[in-house]
MIKEVO-114085 format. One line per 8 residues: for each residue x, y negated, z of C-alpha. Coordinates in Angstrom, 3 decimals. Layout:
! MIKEVO-114085
X:Y:Z  ...
//
This chain:
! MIKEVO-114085
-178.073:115.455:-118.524  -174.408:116.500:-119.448  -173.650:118.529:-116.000  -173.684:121.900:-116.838  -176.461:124.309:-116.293  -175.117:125.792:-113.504  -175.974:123.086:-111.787  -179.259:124.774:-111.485
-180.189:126.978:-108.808  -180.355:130.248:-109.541  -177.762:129.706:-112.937  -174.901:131.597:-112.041  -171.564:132.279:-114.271  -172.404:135.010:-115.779  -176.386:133.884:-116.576  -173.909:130.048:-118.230
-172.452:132.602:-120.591  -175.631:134.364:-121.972  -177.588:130.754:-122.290  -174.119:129.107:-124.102  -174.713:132.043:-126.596  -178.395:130.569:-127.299  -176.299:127.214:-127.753  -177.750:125.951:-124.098
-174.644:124.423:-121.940  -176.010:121.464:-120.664  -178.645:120.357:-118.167  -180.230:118.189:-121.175  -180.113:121.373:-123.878  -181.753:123.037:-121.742  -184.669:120.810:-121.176  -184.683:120.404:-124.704
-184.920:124.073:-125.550  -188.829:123.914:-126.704  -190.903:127.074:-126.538  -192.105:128.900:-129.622  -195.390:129.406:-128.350  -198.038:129.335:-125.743  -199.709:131.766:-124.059  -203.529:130.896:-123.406
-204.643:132.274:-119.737  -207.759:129.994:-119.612  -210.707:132.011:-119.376  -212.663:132.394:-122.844  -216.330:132.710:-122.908  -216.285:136.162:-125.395  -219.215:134.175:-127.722  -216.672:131.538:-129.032
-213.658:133.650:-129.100  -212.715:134.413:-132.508  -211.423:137.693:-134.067  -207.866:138.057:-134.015  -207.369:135.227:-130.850  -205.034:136.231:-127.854  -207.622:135.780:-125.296  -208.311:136.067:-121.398
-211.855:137.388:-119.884  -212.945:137.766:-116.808  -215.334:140.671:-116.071  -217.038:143.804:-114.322  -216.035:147.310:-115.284  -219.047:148.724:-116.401  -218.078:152.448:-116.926  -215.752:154.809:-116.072
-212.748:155.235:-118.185  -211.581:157.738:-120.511  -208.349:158.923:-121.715  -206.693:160.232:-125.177  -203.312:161.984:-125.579  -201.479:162.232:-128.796  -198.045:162.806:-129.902  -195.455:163.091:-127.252
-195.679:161.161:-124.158  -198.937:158.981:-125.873  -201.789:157.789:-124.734  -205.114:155.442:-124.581  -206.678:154.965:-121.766  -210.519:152.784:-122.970  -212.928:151.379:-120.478  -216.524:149.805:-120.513
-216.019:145.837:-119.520  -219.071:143.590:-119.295  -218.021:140.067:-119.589  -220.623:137.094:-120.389  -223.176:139.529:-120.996  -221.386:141.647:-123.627  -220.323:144.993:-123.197  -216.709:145.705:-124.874
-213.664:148.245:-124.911  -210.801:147.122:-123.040  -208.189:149.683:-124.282  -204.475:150.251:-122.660  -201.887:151.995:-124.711  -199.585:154.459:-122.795  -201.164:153.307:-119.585  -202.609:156.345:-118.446
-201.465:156.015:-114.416  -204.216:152.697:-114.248  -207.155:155.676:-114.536  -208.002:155.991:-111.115  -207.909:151.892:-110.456  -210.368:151.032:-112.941  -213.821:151.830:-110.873  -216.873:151.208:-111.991
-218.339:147.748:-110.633  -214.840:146.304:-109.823  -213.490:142.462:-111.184  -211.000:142.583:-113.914  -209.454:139.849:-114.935  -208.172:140.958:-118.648  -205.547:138.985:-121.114  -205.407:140.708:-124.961
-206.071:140.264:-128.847  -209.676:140.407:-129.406  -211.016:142.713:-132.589  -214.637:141.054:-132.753  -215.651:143.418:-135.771  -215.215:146.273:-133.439  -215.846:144.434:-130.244  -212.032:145.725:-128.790
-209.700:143.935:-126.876  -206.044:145.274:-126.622  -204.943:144.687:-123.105  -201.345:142.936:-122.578  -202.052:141.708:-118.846  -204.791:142.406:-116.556  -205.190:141.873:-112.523  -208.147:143.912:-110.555
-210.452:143.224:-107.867  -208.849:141.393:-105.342  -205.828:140.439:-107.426  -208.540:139.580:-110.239  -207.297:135.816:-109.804  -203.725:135.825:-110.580  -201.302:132.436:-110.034  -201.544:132.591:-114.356
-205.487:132.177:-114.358  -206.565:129.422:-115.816  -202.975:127.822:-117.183  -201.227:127.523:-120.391  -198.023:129.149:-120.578  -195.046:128.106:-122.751  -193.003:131.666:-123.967  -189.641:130.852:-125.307
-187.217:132.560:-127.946  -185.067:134.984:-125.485  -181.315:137.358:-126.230  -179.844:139.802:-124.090  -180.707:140.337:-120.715  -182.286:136.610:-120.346  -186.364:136.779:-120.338  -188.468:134.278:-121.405
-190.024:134.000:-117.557  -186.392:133.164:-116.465  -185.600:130.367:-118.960  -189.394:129.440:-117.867  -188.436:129.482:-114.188  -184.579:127.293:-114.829  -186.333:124.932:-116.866  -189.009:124.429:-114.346
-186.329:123.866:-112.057  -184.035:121.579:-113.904  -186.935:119.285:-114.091  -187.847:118.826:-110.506  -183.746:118.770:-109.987  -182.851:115.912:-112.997  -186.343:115.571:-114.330  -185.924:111.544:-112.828
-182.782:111.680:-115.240  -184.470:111.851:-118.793  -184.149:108.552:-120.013  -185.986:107.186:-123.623  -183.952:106.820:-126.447  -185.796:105.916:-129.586  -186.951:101.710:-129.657  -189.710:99.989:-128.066
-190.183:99.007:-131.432  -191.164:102.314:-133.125  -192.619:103.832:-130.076  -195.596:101.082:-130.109  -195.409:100.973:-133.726  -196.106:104.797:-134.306  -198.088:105.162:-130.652  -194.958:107.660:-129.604
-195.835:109.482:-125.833  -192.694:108.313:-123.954  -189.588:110.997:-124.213  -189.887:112.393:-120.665  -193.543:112.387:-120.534  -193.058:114.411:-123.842  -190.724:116.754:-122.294  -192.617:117.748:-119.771
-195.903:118.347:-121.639  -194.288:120.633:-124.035  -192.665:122.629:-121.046  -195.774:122.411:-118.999  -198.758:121.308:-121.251  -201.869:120.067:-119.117  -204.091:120.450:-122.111  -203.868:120.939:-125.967
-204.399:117.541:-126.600  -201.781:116.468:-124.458  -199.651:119.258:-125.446  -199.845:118.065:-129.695  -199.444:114.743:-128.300  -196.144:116.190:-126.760  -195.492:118.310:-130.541  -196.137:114.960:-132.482
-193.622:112.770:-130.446  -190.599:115.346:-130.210  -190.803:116.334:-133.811  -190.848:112.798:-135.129  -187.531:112.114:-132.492  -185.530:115.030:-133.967  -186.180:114.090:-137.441  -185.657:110.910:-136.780
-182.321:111.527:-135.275  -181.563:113.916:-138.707  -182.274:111.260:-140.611  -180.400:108.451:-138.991  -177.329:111.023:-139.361  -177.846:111.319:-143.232  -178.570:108.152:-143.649  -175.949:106.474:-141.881
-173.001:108.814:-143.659  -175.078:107.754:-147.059  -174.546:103.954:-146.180  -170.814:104.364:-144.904  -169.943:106.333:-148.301  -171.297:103.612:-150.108  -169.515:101.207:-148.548  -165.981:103.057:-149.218
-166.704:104.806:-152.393  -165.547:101.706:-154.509  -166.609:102.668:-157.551  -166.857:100.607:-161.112  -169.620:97.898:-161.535  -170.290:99.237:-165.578  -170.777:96.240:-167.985  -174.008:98.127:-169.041
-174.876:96.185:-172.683  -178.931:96.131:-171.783  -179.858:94.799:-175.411  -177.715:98.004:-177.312  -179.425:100.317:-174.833  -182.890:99.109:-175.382  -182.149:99.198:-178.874  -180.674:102.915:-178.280
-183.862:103.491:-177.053  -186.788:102.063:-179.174  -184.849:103.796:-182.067  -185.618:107.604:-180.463  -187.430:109.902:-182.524  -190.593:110.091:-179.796  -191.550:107.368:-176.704  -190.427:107.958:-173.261
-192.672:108.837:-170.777  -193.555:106.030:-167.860  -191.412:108.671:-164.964  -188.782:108.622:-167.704  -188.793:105.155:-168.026  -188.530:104.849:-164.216  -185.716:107.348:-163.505  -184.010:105.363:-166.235
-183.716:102.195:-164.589  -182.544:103.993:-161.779  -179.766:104.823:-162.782  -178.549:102.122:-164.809  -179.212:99.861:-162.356  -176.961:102.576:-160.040  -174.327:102.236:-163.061  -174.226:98.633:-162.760
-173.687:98.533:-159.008  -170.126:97.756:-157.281  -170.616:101.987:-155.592  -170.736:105.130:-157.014  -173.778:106.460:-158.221  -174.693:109.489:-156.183  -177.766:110.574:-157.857  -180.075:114.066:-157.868
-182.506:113.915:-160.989  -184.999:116.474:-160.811  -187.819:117.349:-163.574  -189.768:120.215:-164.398  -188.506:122.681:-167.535  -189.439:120.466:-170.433  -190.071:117.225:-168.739  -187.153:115.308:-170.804
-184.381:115.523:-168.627  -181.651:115.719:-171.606  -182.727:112.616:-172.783  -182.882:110.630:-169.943  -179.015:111.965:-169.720  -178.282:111.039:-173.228  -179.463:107.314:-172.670  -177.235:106.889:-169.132
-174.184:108.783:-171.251  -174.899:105.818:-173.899  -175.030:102.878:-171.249  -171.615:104.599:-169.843  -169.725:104.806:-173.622  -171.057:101.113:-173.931  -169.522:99.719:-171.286  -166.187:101.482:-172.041
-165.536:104.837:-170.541  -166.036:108.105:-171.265  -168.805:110.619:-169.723  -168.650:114.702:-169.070  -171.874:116.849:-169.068  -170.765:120.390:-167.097  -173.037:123.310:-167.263  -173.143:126.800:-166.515
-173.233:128.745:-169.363  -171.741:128.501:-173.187  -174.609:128.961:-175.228  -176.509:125.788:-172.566  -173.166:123.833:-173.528  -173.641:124.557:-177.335  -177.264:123.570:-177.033  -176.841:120.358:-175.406
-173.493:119.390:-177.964  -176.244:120.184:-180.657  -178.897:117.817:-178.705  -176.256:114.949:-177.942  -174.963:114.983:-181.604  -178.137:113.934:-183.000  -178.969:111.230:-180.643  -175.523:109.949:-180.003
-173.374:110.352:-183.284  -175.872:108.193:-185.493  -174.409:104.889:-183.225  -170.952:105.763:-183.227  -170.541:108.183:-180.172  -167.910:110.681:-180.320  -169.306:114.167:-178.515  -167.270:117.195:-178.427
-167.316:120.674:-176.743  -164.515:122.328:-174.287  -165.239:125.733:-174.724  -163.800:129.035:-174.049  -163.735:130.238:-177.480  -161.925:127.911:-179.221  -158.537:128.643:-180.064  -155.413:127.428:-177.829
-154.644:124.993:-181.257  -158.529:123.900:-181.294  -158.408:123.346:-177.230  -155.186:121.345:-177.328  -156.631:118.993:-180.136  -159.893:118.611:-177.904  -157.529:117.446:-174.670  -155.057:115.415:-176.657
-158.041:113.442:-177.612  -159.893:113.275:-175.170  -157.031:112.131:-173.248  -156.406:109.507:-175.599  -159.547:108.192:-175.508  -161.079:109.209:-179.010  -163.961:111.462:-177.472  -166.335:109.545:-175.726
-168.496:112.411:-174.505  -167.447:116.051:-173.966  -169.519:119.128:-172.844  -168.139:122.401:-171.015  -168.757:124.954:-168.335  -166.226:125.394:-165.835  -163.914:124.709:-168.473  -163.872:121.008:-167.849
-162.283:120.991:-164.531  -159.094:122.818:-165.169  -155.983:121.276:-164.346  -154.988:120.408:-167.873  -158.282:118.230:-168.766  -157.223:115.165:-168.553  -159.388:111.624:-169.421  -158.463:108.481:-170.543
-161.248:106.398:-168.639  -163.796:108.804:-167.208  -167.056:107.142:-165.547  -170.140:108.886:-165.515  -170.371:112.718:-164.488  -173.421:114.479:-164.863  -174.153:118.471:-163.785  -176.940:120.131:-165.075
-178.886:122.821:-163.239  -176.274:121.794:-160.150  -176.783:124.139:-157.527  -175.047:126.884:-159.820  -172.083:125.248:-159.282  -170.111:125.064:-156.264  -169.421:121.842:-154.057  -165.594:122.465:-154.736
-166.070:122.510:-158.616  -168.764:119.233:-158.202  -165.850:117.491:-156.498  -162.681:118.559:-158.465  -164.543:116.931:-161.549  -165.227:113.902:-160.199  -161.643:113.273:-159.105  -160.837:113.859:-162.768
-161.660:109.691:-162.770  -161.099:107.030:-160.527  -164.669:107.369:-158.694  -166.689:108.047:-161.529  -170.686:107.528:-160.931  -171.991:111.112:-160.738  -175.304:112.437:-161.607  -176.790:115.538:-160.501
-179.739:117.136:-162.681  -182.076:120.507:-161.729  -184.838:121.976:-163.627  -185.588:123.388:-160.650  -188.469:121.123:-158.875  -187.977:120.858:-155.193  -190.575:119.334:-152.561  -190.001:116.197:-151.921
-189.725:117.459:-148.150  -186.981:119.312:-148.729  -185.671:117.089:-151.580  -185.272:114.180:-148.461  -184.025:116.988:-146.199  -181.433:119.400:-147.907  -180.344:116.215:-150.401  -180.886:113.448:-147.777
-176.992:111.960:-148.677  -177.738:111.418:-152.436  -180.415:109.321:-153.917  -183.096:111.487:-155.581  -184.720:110.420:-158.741  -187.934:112.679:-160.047  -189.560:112.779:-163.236  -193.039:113.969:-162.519
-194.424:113.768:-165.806  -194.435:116.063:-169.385  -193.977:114.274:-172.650  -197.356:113.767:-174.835  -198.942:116.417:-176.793  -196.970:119.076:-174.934  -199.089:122.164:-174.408  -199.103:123.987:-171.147
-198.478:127.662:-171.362  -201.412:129.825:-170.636  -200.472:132.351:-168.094  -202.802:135.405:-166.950  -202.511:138.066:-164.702  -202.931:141.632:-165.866  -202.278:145.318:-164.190  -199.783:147.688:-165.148
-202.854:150.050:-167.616  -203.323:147.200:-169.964  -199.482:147.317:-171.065  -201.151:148.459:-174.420  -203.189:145.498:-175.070  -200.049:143.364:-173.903  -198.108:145.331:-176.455  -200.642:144.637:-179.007
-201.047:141.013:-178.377  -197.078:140.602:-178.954  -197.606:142.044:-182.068  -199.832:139.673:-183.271  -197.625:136.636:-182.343  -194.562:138.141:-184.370  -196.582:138.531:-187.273  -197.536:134.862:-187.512
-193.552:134.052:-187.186  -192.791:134.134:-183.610  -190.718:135.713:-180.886  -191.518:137.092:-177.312  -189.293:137.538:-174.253  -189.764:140.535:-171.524  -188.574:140.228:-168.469  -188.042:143.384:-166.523
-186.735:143.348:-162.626  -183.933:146.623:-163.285  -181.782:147.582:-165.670  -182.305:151.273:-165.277  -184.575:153.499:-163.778  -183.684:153.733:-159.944  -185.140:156.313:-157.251  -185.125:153.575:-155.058
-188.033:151.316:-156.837  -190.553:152.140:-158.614  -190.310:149.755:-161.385  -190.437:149.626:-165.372  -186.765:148.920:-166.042  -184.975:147.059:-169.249  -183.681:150.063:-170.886  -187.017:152.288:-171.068
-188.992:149.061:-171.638  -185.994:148.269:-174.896  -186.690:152.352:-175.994  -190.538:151.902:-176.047  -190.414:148.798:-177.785  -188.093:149.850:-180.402  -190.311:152.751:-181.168  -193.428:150.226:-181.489
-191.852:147.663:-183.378  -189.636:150.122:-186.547  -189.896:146.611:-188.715  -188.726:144.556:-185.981  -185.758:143.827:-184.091  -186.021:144.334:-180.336  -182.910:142.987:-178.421  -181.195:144.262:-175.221
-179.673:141.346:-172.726  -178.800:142.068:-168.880  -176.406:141.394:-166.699  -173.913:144.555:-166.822  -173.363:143.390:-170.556  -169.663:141.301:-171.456  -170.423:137.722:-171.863  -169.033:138.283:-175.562
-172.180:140.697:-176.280  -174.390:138.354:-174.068  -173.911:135.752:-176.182  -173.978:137.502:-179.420  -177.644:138.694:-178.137  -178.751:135.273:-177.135  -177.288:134.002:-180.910  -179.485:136.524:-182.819
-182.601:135.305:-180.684  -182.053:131.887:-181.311  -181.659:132.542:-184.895  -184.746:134.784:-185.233  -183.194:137.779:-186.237  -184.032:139.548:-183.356  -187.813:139.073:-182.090  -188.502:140.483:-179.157
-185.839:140.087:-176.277  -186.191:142.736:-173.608  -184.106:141.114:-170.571  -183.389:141.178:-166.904  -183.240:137.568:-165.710  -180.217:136.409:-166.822  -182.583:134.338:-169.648  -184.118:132.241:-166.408
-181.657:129.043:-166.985  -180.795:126.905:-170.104  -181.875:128.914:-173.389  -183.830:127.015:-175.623  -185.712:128.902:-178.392  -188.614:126.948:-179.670  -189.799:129.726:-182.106  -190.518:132.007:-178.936
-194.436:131.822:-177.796  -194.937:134.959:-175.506  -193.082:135.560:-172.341  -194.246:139.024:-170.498  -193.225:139.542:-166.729  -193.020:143.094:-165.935  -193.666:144.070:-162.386  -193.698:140.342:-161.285
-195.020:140.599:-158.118  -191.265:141.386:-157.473  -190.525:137.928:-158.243  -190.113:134.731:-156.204  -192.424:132.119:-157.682  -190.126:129.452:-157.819  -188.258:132.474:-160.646  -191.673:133.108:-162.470
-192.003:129.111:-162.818  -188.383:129.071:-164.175  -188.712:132.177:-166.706  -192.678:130.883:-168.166  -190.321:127.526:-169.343  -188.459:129.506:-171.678  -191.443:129.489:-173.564  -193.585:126.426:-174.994
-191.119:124.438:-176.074  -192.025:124.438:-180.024  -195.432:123.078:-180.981  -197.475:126.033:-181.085  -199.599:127.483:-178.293  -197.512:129.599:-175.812  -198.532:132.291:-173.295  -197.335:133.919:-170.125
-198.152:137.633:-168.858  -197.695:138.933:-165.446  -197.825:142.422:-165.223  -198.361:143.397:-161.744  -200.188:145.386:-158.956  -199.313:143.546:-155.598  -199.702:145.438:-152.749  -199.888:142.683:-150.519
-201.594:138.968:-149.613  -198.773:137.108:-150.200  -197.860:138.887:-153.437  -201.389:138.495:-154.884  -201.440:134.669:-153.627  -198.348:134.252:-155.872  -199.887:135.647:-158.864  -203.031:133.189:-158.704
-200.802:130.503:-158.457  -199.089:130.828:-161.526  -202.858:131.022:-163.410  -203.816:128.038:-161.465  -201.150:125.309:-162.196  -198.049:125.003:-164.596  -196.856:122.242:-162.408  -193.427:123.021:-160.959
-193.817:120.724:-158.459  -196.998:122.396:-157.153  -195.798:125.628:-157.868  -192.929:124.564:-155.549  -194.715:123.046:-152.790  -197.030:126.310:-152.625  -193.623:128.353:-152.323  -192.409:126.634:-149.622
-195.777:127.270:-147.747  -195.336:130.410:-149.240  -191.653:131.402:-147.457  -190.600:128.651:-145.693  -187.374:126.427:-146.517  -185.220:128.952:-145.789  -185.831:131.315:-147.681  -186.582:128.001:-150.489
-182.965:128.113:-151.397  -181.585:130.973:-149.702  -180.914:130.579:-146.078  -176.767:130.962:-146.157  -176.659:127.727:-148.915  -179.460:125.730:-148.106  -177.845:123.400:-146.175  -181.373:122.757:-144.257
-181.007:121.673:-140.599  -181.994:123.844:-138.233  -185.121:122.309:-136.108  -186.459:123.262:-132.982  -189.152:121.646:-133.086  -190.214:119.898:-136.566  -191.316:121.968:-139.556  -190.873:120.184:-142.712
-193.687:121.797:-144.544  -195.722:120.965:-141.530  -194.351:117.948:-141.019  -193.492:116.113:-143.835  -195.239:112.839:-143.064  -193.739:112.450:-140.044  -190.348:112.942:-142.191  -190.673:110.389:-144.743
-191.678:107.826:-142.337  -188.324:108.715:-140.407  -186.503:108.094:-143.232  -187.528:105.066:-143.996  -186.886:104.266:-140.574  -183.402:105.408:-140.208  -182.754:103.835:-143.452  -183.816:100.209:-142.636
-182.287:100.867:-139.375  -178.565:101.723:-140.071  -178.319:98.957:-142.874  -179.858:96.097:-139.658  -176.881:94.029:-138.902  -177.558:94.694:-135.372  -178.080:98.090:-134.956  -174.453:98.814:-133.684
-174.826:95.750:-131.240  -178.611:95.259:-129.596  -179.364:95.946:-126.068  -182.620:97.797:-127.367  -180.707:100.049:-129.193  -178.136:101.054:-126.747  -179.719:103.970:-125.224  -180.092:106.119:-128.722
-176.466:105.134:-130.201  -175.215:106.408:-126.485  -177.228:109.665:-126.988  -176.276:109.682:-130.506  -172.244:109.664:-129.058  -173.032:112.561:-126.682  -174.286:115.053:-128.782  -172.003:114.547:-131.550
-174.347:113.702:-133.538  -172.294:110.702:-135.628  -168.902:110.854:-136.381  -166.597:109.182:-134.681  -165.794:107.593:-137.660  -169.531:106.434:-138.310  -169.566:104.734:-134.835  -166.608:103.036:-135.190
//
């Protein structure tokens, strides 16, 4: 399996260098390259073919043809077929030369996409009279992913060959044990039903085993380097005082929810252990994240050392100090903010103390992990809404203690799929649950000609006392896109609203005026905030009930879920208006789902389906695997079960040792698919 391909016939040099640029250099990546799809050539009878369906028929021609030119050099040539008693149009595009073959009364054999409505079928392939029964008739054929001057019939034709050649050679890799367990198709039975399918059944049998293999082997990678880093990342077993932290907690101003409760004890009991926590807590905007960070930077002070809270943005650090203040001063807890606006006397105070140990909790953006931050005994790190900040600046503070436990937190729900997948090295906690007596926001879908009523309906919400965002896509008109934009949205409003103020925030402003903005909405001097979507993370502003989403379609939902939890967080009734005119299917299926559900996790999920993990977090930082075979939104099942798997697996004292075993860790060596370091 490791000879290279040009051990092949018919693989020359030059053909080695096009396939090692499709990441094919061995015998065994090539038999592993899967196909992306199959092309049906069994014959269809036209009553159960269904509209839309690549399909092959096999029929008379039943009139003579006719032909249309248009354009330069275009054409369509359309015949009469009849074909299990139905008379169709089999049409050719620029095919005009096949006129004088197509005689009335001859045998066509015809392979094309089938329009039932208009009873059509758009010829691809098609073999007449004698040649009516092609070598294809009546098989399944795999078409594969192709660059350059390599076609998918000659990656067809080498892989065909490698398998009679080395076919013998394919040996089975994952354990007796899970392939009775799970009713796994043996490997090279698998292999050659996804290159060569006998039937569909065989052929998903194929899918079903290969897919579960290569996230199996994915998994056994993250798991194993999450089980080897907790081995050597020593970290400090914290003397967590249980009784003062129950305490702590009983004496909270509202109950915890039963998720809270749960993520809790995860990570206390991650606290208490001899390794360092490595934690991802994820929670929907509003589902009582803070406090669940509050009680763990408690536990932490408790047991002696000091805790950091990093976040992106000032006026987020302000707000949490504020939050952490009330919860943590009352029992003795020391919190303090690094910020960029304090003076170079105020900052040096901060450091000296904080170095000394007299601040047991401090807040900050960036700020925190400058070289001259120094702590006296740091030991929990915590960084909310974490993927804005870099690995490099996630790593640089947690060296700023002698392996602190770390805690990651998002407000940004992720599928458990992906969760497993993109995060599979940390430990994910979730809480899946809102707080009592929260209202969900009401959200509704409008077009663009009831911007009057919208305008209206903010009107009567700032009268009773409260505030409304708008969220425009631009910040000034562009040629480009036709969309309302921030600054002709701010002029319109201002004219409306002469007794109001109507604020200005986007992202060509100087964080000094940014914040100054943000201030005045918080403090309900201005009431209506016209803004692009630099308002999506962090800004709490009970007081503000109406969020309107200009031109949303233009928004990812995942961004529409984030911007509707800016409002709702006070105890009146809040709302959410989408503005938009989608001109397409996927744009109007995003819209319904934001009526539908206010879950973020559903919202999520329906995303994914939506654009595919990917495009979930941005292809170029998603850290997502790339599979050939497995989909995780398609096969998530099949995932979790190989995690679990992998998991026992690489913690069984045996694994490294057992005769059963040997086969996979060898494969695992050959593809590089441990470390060296891992094996060892």
């Amino acid at each position: 399996m490791n000879q290279s391909v040009t051990a092949i016939k018919g693989v020359g040099e030059k053909q080695a260098e096009h396939l090692k640029t499709m990441g094919i250099e061995t015998i065994g990546e090539l038999l592993e390259y899967y196909p992306y799809r199959y092309d049906d050539y069994r014959i269809k009878d036209l009553h159960q073919a269904a509209d839309g369906e690549k399909i092959t028929v096999k029929g008379v021609i039943h009139s003579q043809p006719s032909i249309r030119f248009y354009g330069k050099k275009k054409s369509r040539l359309a015949v009469r077929v009849m074909a299990d008693g139905i008379v169709f149009t089999a049409v050719w595009f620029n095919r005009h030369f096949l006129k004088k073959q197509l005689q009335t009364g001859r045998e066509i054999l015809l392979t094309g996409k089938w329009d039932r409505r208009r009873m059509h079928l758009t010829v691809t392939e098609h073999h007449i009279g004698d040649k009516a029964k092609s070598e294809l008739e009546e098989t399944i054929q795999p078409v594969y992913s192709s660059t350059g001057s390599i076609s998918s019939r000659q990656i067809r034709n080498w892989i065909t060959r490698a398998f009679d050649q080395y076919g013998q050679a394919i040996e089975e890799i994952l354990p007796t044990s899970l392939m009775q367990k799970y009713k796994l198709m043996p490997r090279k039975e698998a292999i050659r039903e996804i290159h060569f399918p006998t039937d569909t059944a065989r052929g998903k049998q194929a899918r079903r085993r290969l897919a579960f293999e290569e996230l199996f082997l994915f998994q056994l990678k993250m798991q194993s380097y999450r089980y080897i880093t907790k081995k050597e990342t020593k970290g400090a077993a914290q003397p967590i005082p249980m009784d003062a932290v129950r305490r702590f907690v009983s004496e909270l101003p509202f109950s915890l929810t039963e998720a809270q409760k749960r993520v809790v004890k995860e990570i206390l009991d991650d606290l208490k252990a001899p390794s360092a926590m490595n934690r991802l807590l994820q929670g929907d905007v509003g589902s009582g994240k803070t406090v669940v960070a509050a009680i763990a930077l408690y536990a932490s002070v408790k047991a002696g050392y000091q805790g950091a809270l990093m976040v992106p943005t000032e006026i987020l650090a302000e707000q949490h100090v504020q939050s952490l203040k009330e919860l943590l001063t009352p029992h003795g807890i020391e919190v303090a903010l690094l910020s960029g606006r304090l003076t170079a006397r105020q900052r040096q105070d901060i450091l000296g103390q904080l170095q000394m140990g007299f601040i047991d909790v401090i807040v900050g953006t960036h700020a925190l992990i400058q070289k001259d931050v120094y702590f006296h005994n740091l030991g929990l790190v915590i960084t909310d809404e974490q993927h804005r900040f870099g690995v490099e600046q996630r790593r640089i503070l947690r060296e700023k203690g002698l392996h602190p436990d770390v805690l990651f937190m998002t407000a940004t729900p992720i599928p458990r799929t992906l969760a497993i997948t993109a995060f599979g090295d940390m430990d994910v906690s979730t809480i899946d649950q809102m707080p009592e007596g929260r209202k969900p926001v009401e959200t509704y879908w409008v077009r663009p000609d009831m911007f009057d009523r919208v305008v209206a309906f903010i009107e009567k919400e700032v009268n009773k006392g409260r505030q409304a965002y708008v969220i425009c896509p631009l910040i000034e008109e562009s040629d480009k896109l036709d969309v309302q934009n921030a600054i002709d949205i701010h002029a319109r409003l201002t004219e409306f609203f002469p007794q109001h103020q109507v604020g200005l925030l986007h992202g060509r402003l100087n964080q000094s005026d940014k914040e100054q903005v943000m201030e005045a909405f918080a403090a309900n001097r201005v009431k209506i905030l016209v803004s692009t979507t630099v308002v999506e993370v962090g800004v709490n502003v009970p007081n503000a009930t109406v969020m309107v989403i200009y031109d949303a379609e233009r928004f990812g939902l995942a961004q529409l879920h984030q911007l509707r939890g800016r409002v709702g967080r006070g105890q009146d009734q809040a709302y959410c208006i989408l503005i938009a005119d989608p001109s397409t299917e996927e744009g109007k299926e995003r819209m319904r789902v934001m009526t539908e559900t206010t879950d973020g996790f559903e919202v999520s999920r329906r995303d994914l389906q939506l654009r595919g993990p990917g495009d979930f977090f941005g292809t170029k930082q998603s850290g997502l695997p790339d599979f050939k075979i497995a989909d995780i939104t398609r096969d998530y099942k099949a995932l979790e079960v190989a995690r679990q798997e992998a998991s026992e697996l690489v913690q069984a004292p045996d694994f490294w040792t057992d005769p059963e075993y040997l086969p996979l860790n060898n494969y695992l060596k050959s593809r590089g698919i441990f470390e060296n370091k891992i094996l060892d």
